[in-house]
N, CA, C and O atoms as a Tripos MOL2 file, in Angstrom:
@<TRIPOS>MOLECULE
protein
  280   279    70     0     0
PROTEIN
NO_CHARGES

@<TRIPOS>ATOM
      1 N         171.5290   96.1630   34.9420 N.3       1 UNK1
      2 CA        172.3670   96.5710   36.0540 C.3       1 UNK1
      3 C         173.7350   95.9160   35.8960 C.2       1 UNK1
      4 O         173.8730   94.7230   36.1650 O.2       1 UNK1
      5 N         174.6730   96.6110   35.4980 N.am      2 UNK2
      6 CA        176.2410   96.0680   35.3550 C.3       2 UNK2
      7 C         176.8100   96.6670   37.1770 C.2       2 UNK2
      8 O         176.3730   97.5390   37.9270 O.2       2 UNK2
      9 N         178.1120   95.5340   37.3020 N.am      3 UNK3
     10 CA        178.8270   95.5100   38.2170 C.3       3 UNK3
     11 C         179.8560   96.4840   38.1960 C.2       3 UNK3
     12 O         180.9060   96.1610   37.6420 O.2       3 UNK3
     13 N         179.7800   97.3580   38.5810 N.am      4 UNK4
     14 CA        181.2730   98.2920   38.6950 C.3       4 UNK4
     15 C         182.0580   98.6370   39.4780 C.2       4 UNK4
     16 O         181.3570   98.8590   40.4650 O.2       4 UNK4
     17 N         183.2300   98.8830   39.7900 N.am      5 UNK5
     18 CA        183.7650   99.2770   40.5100 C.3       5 UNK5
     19 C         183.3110  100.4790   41.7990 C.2       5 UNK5
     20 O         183.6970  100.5280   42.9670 O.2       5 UNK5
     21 N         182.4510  101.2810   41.1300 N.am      6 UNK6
     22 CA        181.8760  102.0790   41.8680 C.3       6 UNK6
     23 C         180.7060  101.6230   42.5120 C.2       6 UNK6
     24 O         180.1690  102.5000   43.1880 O.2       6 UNK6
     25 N         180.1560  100.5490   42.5150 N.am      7 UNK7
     26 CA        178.6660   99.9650   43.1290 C.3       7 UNK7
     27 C         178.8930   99.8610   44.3270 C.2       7 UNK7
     28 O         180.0140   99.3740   44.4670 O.2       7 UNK7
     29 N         178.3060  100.1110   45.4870 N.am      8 UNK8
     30 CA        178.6430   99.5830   46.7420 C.3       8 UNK8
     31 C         177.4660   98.8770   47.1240 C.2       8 UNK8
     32 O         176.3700   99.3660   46.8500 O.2       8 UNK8
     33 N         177.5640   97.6640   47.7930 N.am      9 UNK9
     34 CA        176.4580   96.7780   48.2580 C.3       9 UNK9
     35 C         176.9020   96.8710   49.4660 C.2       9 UNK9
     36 O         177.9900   97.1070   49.9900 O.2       9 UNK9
     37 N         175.5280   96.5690   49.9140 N.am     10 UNK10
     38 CA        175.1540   96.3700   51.8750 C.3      10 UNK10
     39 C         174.1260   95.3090   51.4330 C.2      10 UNK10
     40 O         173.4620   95.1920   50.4030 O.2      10 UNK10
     41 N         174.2290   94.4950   52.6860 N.am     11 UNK11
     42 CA        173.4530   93.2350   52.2500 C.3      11 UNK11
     43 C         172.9520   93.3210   54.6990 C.2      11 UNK11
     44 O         173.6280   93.5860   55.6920 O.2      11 UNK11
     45 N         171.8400   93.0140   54.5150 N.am     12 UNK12
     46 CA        171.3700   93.0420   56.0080 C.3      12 UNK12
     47 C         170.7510   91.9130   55.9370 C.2      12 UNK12
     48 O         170.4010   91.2820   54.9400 O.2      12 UNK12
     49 N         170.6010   91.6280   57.2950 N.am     13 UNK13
     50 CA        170.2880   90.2650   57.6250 C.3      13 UNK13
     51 C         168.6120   90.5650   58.7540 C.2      13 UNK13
     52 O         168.7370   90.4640   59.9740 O.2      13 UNK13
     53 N         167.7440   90.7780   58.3780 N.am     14 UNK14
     54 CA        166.5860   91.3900   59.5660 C.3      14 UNK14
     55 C         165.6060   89.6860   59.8920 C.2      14 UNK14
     56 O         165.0960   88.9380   59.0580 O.2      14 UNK14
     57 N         165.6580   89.5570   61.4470 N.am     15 UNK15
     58 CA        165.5190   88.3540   62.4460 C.3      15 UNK15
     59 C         164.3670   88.7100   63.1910 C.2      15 UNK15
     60 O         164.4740   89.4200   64.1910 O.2      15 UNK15
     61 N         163.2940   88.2880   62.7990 N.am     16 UNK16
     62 CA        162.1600   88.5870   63.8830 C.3      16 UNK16
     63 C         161.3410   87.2480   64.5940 C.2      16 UNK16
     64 O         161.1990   86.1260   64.1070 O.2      16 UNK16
     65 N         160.9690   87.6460   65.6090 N.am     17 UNK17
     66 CA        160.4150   86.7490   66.5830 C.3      17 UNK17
     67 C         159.0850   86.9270   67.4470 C.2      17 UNK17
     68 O         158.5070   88.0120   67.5080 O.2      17 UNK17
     69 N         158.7690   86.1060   67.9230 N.am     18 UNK18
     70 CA        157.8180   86.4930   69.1040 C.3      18 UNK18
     71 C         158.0030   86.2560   70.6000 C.2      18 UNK18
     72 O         158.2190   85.0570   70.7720 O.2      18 UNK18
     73 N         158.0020   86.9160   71.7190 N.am     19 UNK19
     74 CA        157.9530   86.9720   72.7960 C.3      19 UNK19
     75 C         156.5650   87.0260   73.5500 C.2      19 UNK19
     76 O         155.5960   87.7650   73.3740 O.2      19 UNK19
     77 N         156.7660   86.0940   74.3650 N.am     20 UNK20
     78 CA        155.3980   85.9190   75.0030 C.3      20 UNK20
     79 C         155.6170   85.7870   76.6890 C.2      20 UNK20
     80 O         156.6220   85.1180   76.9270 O.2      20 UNK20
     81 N         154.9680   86.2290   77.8260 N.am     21 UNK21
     82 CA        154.9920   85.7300   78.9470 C.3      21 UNK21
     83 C         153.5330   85.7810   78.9730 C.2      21 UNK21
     84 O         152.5850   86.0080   78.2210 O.2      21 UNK21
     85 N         153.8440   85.3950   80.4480 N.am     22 UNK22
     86 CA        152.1440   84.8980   81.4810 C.3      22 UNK22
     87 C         151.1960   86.3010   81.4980 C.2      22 UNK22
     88 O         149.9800   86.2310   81.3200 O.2      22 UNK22
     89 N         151.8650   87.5280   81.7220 N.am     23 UNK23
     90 CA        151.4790   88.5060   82.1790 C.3      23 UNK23
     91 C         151.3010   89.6440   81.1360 C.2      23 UNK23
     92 O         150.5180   90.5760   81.3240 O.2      23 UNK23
     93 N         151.9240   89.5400   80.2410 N.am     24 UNK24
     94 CA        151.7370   90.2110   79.4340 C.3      24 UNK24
     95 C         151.8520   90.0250   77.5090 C.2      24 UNK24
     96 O         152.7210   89.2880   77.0450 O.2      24 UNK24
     97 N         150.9820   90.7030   76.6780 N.am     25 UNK25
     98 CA        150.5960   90.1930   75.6010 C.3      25 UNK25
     99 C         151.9220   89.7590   74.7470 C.2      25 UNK25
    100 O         152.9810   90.3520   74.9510 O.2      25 UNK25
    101 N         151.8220   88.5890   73.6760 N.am     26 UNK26
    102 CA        152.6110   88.4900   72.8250 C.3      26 UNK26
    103 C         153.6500   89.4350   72.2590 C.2      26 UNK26
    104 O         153.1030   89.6690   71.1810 O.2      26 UNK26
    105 N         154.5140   89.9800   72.2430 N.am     27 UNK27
    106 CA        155.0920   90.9580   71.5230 C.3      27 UNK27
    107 C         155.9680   90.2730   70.4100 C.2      27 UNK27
    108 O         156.5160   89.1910   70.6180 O.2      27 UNK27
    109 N         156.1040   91.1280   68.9140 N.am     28 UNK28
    110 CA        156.9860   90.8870   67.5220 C.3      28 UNK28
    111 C         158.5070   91.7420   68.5080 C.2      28 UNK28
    112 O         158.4140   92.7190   69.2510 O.2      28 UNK28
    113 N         159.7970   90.9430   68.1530 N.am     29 UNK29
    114 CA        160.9280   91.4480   68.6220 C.3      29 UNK29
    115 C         161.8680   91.0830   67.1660 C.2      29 UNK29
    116 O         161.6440   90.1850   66.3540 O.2      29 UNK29
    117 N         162.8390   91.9750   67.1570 N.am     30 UNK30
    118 CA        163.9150   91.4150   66.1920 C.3      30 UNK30
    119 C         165.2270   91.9700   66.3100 C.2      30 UNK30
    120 O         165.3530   92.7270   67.2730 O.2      30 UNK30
    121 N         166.3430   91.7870   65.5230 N.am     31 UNK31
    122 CA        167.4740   92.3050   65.0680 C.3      31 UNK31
    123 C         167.5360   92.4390   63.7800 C.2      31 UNK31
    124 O         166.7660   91.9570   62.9480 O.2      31 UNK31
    125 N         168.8000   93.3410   63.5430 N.am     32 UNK32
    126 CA        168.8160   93.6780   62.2350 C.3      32 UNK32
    127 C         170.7590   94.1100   62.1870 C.2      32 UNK32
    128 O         171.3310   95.0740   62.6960 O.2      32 UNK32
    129 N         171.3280   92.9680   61.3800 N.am     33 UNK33
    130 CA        172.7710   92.7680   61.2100 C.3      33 UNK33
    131 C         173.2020   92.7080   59.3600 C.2      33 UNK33
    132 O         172.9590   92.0440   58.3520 O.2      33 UNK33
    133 N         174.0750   94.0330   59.8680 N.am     34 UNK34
    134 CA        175.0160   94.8510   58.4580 C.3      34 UNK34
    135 C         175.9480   93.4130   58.5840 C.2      34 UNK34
    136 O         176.7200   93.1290   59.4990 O.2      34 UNK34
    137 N         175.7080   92.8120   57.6850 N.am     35 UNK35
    138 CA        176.5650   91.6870   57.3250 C.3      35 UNK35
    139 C         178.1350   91.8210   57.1230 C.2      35 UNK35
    140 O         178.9400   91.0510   57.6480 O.2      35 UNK35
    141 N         178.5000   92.9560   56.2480 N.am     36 UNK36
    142 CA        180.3830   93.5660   55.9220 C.3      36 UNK36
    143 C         180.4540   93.9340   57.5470 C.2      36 UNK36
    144 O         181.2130   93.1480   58.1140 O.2      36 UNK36
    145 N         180.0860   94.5510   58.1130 N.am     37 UNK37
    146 CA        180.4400   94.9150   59.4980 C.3      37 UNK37
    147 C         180.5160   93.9410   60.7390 C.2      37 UNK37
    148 O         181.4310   93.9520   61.5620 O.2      37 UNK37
    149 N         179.1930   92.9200   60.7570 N.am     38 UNK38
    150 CA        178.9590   92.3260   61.6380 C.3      38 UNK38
    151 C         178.1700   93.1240   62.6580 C.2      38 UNK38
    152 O         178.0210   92.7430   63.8190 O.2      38 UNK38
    153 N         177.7370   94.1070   62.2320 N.am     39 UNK39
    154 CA        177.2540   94.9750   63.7500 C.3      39 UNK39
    155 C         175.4480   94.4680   63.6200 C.2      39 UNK39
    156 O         174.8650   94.3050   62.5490 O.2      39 UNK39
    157 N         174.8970   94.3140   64.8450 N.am     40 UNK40
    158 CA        173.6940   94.0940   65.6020 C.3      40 UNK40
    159 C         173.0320   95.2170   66.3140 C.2      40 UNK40
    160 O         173.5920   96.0950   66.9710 O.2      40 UNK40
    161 N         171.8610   95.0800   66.1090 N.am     41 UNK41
    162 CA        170.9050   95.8190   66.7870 C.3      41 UNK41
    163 C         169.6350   95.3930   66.6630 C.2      41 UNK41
    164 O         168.8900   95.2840   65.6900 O.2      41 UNK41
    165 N         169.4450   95.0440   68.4500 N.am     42 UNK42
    166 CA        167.9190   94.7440   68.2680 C.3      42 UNK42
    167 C         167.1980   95.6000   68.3430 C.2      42 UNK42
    168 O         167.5290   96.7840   68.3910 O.2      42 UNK42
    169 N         165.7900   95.0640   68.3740 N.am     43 UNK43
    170 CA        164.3680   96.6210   68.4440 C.3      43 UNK43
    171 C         163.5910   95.2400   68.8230 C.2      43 UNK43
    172 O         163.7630   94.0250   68.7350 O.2      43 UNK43
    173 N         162.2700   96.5230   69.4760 N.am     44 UNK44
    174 CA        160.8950   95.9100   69.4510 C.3      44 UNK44
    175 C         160.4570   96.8650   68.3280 C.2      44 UNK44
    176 O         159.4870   96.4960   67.6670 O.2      44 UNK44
    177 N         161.0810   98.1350   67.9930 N.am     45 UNK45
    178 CA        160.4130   99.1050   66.8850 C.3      45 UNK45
    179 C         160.6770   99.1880   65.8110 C.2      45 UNK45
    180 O         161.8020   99.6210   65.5620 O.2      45 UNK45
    181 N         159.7810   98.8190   64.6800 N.am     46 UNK46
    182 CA        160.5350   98.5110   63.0140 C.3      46 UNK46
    183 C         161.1740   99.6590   62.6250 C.2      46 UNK46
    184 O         162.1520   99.6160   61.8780 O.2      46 UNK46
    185 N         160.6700  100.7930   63.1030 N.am     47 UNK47
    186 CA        161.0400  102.3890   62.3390 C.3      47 UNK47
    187 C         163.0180  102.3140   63.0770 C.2      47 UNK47
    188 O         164.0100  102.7150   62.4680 O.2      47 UNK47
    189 N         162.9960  101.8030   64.2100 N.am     48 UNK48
    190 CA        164.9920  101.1410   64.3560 C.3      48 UNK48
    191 C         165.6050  100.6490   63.3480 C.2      48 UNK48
    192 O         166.8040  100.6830   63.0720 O.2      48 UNK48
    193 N         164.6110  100.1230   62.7280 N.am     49 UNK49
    194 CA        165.6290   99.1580   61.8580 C.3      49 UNK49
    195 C         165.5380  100.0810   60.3560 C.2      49 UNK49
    196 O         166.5250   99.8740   59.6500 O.2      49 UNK49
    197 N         164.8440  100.7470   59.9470 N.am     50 UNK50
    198 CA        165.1550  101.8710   58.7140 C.3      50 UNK50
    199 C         166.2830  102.3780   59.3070 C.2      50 UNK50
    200 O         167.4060  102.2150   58.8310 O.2      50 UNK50
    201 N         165.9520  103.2640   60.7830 N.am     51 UNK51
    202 CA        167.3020  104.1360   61.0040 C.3      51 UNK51
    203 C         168.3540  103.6750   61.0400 C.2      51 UNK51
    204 O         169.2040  104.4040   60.5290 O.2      51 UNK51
    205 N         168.8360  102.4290   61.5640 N.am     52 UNK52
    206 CA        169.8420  101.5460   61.4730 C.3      52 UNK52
    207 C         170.6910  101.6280   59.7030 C.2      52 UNK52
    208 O         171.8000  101.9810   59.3030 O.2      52 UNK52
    209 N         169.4640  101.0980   59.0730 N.am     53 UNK53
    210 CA        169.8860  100.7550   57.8910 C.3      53 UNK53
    211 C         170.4730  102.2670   57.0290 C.2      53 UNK53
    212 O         171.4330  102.0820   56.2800 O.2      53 UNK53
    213 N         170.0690  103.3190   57.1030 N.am     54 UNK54
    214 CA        169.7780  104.4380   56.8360 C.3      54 UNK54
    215 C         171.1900  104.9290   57.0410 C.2      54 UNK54
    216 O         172.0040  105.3940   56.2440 O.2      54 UNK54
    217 N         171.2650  104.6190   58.7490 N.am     55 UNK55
    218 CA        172.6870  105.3270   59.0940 C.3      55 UNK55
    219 C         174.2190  104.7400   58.5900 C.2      55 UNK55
    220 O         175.3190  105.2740   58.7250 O.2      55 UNK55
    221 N         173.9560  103.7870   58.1300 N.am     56 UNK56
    222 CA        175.0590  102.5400   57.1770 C.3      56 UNK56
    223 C         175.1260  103.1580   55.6870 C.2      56 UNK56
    224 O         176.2420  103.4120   55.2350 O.2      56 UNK56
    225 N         173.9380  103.4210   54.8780 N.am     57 UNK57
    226 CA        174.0470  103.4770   53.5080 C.3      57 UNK57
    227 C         174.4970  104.6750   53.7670 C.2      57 UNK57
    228 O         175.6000  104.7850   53.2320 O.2      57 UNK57
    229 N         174.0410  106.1200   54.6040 N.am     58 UNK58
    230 CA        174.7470  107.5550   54.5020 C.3      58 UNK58
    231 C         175.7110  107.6030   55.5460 C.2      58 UNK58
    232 O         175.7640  108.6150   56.2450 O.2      58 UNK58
    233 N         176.3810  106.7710   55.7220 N.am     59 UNK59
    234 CA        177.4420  106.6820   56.1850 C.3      59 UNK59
    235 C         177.9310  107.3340   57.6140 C.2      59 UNK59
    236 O         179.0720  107.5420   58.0260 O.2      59 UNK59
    237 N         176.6610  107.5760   58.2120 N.am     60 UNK60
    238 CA        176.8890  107.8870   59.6180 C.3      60 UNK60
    239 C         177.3900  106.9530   61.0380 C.2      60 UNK60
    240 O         177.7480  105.7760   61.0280 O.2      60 UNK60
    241 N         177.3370  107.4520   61.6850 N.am     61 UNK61
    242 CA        177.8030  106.5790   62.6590 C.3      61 UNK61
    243 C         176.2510  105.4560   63.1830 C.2      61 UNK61
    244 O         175.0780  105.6650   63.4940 O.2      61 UNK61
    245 N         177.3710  103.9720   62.9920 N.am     62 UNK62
    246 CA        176.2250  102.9550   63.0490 C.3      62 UNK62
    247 C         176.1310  102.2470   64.4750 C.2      62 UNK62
    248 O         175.1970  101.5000   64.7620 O.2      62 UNK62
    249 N         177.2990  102.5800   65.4430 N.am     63 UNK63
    250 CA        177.1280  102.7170   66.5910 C.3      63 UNK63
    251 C         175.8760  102.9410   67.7420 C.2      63 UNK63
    252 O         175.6930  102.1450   68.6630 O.2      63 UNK63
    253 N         175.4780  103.5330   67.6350 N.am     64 UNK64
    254 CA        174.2410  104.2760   67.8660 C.3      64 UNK64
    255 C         173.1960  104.5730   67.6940 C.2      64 UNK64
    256 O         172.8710  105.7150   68.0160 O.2      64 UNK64
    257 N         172.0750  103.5440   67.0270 N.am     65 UNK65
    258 CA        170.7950  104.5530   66.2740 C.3      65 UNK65
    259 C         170.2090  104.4520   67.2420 C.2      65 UNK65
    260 O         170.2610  103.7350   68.2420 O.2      65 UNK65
    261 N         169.2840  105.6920   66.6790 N.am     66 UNK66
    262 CA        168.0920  106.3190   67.4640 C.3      66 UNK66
    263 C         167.2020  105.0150   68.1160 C.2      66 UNK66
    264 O         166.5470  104.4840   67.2190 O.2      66 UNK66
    265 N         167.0510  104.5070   69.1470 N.am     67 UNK67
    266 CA        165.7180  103.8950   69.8300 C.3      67 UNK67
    267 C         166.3350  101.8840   70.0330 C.2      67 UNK67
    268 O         165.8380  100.8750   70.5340 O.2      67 UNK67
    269 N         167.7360  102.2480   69.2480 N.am     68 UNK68
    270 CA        168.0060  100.5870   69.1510 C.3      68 UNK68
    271 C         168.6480  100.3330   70.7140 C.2      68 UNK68
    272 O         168.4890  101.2420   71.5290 O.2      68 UNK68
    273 N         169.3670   99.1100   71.1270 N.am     69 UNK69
    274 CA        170.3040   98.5790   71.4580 C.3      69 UNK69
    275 C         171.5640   98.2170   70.7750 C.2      69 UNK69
    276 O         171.6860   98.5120   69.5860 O.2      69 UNK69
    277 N         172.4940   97.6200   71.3910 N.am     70 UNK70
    278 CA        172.8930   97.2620   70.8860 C.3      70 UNK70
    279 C         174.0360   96.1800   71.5340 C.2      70 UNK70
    280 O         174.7610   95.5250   70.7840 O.2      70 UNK70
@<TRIPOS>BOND
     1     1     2 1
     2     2     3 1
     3     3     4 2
     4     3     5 am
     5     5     6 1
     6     6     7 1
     7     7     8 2
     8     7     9 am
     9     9    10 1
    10    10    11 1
    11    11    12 2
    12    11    13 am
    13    13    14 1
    14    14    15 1
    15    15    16 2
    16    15    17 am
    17    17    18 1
    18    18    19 1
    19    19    20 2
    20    19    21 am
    21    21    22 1
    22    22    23 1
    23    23    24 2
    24    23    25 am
    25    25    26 1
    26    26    27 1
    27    27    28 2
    28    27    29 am
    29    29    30 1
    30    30    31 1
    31    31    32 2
    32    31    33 am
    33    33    34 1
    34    34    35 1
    35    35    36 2
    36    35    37 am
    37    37    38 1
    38    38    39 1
    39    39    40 2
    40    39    41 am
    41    41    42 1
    42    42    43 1
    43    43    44 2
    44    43    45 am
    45    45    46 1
    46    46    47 1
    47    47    48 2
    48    47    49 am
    49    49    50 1
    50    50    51 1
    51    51    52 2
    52    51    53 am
    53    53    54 1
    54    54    55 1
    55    55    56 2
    56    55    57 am
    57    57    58 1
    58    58    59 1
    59    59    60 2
    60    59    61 am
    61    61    62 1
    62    62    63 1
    63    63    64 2
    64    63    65 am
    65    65    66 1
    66    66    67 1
    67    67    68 2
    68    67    69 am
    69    69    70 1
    70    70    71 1
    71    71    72 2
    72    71    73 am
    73    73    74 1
    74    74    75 1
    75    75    76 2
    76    75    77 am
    77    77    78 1
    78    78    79 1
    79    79    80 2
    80    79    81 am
    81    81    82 1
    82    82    83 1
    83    83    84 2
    84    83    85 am
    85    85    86 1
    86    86    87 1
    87    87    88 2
    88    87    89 am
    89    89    90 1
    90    90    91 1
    91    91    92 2
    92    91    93 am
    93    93    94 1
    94    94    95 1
    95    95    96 2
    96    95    97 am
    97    97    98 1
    98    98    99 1
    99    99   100 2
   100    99   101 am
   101   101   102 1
   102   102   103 1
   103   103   104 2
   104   103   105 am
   105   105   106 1
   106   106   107 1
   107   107   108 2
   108   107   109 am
   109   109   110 1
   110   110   111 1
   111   111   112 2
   112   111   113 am
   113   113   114 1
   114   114   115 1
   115   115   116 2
   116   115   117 am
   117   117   118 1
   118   118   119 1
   119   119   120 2
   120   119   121 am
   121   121   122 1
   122   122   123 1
   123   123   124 2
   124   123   125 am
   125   125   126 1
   126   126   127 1
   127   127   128 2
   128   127   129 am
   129   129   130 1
   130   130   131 1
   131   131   132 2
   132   131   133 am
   133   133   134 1
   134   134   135 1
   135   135   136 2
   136   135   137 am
   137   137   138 1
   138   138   139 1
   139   139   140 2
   140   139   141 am
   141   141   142 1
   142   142   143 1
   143   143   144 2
   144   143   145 am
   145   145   146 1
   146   146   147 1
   147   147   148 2
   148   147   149 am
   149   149   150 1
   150   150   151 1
   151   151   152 2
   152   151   153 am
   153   153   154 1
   154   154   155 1
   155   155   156 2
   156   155   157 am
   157   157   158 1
   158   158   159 1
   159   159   160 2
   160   159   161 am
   161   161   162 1
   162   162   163 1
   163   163   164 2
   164   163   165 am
   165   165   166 1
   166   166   167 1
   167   167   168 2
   168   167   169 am
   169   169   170 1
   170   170   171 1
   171   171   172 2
   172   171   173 am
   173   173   174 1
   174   174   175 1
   175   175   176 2
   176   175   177 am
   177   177   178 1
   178   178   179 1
   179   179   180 2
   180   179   181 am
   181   181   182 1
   182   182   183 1
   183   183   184 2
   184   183   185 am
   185   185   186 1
   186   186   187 1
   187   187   188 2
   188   187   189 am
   189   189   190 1
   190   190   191 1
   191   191   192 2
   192   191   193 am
   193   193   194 1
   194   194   195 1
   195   195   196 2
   196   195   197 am
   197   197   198 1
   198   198   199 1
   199   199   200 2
   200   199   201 am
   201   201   202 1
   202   202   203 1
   203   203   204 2
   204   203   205 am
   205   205   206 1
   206   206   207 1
   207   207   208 2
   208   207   209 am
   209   209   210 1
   210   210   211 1
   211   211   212 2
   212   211   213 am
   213   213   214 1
   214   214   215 1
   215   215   216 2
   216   215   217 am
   217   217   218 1
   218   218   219 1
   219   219   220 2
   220   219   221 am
   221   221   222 1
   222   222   223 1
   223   223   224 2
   224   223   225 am
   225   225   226 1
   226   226   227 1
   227   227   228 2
   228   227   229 am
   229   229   230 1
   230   230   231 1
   231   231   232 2
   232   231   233 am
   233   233   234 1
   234   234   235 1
   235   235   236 2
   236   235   237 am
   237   237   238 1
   238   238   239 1
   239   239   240 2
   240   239   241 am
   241   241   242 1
   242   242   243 1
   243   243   244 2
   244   243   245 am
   245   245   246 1
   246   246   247 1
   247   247   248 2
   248   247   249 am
   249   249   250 1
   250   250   251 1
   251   251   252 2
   252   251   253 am
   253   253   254 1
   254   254   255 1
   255   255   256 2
   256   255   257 am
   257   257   258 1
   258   258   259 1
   259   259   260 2
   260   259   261 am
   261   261   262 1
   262   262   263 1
   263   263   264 2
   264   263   265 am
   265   265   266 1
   266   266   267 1
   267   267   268 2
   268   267   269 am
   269   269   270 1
   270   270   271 1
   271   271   272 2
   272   271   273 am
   273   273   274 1
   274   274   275 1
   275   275   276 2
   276   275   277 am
   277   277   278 1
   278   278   279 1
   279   279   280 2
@<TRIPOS>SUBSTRUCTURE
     1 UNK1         2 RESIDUE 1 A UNK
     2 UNK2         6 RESIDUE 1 A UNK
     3 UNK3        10 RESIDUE 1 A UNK
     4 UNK4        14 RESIDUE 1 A UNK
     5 UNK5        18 RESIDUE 1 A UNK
     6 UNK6        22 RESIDUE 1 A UNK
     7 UNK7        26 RESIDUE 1 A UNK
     8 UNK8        30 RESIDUE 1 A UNK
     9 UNK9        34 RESIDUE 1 A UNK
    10 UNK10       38 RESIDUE 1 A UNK
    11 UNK11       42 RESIDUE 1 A UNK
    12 UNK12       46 RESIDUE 1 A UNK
    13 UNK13       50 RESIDUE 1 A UNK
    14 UNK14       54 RESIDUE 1 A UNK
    15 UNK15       58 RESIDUE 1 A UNK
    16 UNK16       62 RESIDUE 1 A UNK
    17 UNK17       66 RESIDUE 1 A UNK
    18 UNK18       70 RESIDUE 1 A UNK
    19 UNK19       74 RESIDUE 1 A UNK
    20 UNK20       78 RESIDUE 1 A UNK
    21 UNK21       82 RESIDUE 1 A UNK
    22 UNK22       86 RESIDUE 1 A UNK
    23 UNK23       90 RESIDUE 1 A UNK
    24 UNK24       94 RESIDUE 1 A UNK
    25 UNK25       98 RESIDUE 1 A UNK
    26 UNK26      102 RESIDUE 1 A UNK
    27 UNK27      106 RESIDUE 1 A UNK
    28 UNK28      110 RESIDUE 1 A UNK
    29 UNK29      114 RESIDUE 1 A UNK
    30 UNK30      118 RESIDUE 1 A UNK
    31 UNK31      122 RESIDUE 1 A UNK
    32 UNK32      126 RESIDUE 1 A UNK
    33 UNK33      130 RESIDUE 1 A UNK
    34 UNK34      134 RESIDUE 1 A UNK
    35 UNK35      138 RESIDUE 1 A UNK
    36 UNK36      142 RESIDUE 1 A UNK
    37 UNK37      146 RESIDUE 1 A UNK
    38 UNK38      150 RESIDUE 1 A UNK
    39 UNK39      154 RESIDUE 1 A UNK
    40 UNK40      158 RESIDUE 1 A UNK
    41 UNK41      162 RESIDUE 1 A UNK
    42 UNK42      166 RESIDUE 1 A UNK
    43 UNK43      170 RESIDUE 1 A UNK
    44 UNK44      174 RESIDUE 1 A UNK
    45 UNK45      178 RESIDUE 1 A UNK
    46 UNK46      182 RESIDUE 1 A UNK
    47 UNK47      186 RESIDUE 1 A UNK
    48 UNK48      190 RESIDUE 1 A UNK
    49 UNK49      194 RESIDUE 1 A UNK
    50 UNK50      198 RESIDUE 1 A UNK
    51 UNK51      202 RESIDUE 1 A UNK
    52 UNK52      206 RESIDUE 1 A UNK
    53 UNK53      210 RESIDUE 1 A UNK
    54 UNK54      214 RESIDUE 1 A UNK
    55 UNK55      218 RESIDUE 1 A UNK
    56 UNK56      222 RESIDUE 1 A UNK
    57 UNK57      226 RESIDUE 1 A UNK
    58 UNK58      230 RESIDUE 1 A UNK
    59 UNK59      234 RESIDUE 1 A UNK
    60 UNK60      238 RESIDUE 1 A UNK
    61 UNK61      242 RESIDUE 1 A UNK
    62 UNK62      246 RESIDUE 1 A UNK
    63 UNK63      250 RESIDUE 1 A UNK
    64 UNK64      254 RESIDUE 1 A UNK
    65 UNK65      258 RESIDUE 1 A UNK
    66 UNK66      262 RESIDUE 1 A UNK
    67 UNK67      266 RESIDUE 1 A UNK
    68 UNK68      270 RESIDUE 1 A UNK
    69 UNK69      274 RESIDUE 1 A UNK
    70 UNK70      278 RESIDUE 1 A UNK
């Protein structure tokens, strides 16, 4: 794999955790941050964080994915 001018890298940063209260079960939570951008989005749903990532590499609007916050 050579470096070229034409290569484009995305490098993400994906943060997961656990949430717990009294009342209700443990839940997995995370974010997921486009590092060149700085942009964030959390989920409780992993299939967010493909679309997230998805909408960055094809160059759609990253504003917005399907099911995230932000």
């Amino acid at each position: 794999m050579t470096n070229s001018p034409a290569t484009t890298r995305h490098v993400f940063m994906v943060r997961l955790w656990e949430e717990a209260s009294a009342d209700q079960p443990t839940q997995w939570r995370g974010s997921v941050e486009h590092v060149r951008s700085g942009r964030t989005v959390y989920f409780i749903d992993f299939h967010d964080v493909q679309a997230f990532i998805l909408g960055v590499l094809q160059g759609t609007d990253i504003n917005s994915p399907p099911g995230g916050t932000s």
